[in-house]
C-alpha positions in Angstrom: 0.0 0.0 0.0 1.4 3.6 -1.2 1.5 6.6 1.4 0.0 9.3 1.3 2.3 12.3 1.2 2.1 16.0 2.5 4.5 18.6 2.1 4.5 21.5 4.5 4.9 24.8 3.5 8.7 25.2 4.8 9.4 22.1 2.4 7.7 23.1 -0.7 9.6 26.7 -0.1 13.1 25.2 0.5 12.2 23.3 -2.6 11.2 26.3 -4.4 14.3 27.6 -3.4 16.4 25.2 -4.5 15.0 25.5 -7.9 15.1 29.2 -8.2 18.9 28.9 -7.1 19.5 26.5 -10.0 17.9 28.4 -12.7 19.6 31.9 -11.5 22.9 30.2 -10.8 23.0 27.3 -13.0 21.0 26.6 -15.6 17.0 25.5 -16.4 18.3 21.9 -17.0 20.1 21.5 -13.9 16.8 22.5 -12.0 15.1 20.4 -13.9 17.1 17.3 -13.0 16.7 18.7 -9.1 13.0 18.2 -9.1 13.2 14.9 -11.2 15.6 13.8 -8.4 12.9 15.4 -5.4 10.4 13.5 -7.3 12.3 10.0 -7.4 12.6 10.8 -3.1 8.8 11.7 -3.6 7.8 8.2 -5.0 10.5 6.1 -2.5 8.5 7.8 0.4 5.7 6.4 -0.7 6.6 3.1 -1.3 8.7 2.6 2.0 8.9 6.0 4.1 11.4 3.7 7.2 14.4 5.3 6.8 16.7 6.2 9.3 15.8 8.6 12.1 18.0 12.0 12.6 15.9 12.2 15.9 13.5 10.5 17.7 11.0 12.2 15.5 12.3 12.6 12.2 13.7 10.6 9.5 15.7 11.5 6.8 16.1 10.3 3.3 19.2 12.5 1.0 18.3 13.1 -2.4 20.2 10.9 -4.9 22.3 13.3 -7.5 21.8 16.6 -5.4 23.5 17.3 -1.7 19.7 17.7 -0.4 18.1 15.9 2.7 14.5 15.4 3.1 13.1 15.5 6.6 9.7 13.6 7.4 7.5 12.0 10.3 5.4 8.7 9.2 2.4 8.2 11.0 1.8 4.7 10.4 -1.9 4.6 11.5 -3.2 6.9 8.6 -0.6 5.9 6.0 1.2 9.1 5.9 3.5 10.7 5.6 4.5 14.5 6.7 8.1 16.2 5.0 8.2 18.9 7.1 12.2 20.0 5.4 14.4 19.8 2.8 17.5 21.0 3.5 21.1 21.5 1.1 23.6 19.4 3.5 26.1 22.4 3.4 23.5 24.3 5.6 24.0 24.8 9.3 23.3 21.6 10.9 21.7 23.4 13.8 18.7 24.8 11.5 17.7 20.9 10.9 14.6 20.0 12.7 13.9 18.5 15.8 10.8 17.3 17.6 
């Protein structure tokens, strides 16, 4: 059975972010393969969101290609699952969630 998946608001602007970086910065194609890459992480989620746990909260799951982390809570009950953050791993580790 799939999970359901819900990005907060914080997530989907860190991703917007991330994309807006790469188009300014980069180039279109490179954002382009970033979000194919957040949407690979998107579908592993939810297929099998039990990854390892950066707290006693959250796990995390790092993007494939790009230095990104996702961070998420699965409630197993209701088949979901919450990414609260995606992070570039060069950030300040002390901005990562917790609780």
């Amino acid at each position: 059975m799939n999970y359901k998946i819900i990005v907060s608001p914080i997530a989907l602007r860190n991703i917007e972010e991330a994309v807006e970086y790469y188009i300014l910065k980069v180039n279109k194609k490179v954002a382009l393969d970033f979000l194919n890459d957040y949407k690979k992480l998107y579908k592993t989620l939810q297929k099998n969101p039990f990854y390892q746990f950066h707290d006693n909260n959250y796990r995390f799951l790092p993007f494939k290609k790009f230095p990104y982390i996702a961070f998420f809570i699965v409630d197993e009950v209701s088949k979901t699952v919450f990414i609260n953050a995606v992070f570039h791993t060069f950030q300040n580790p002390e901005k990562y969630p917790t609780r």
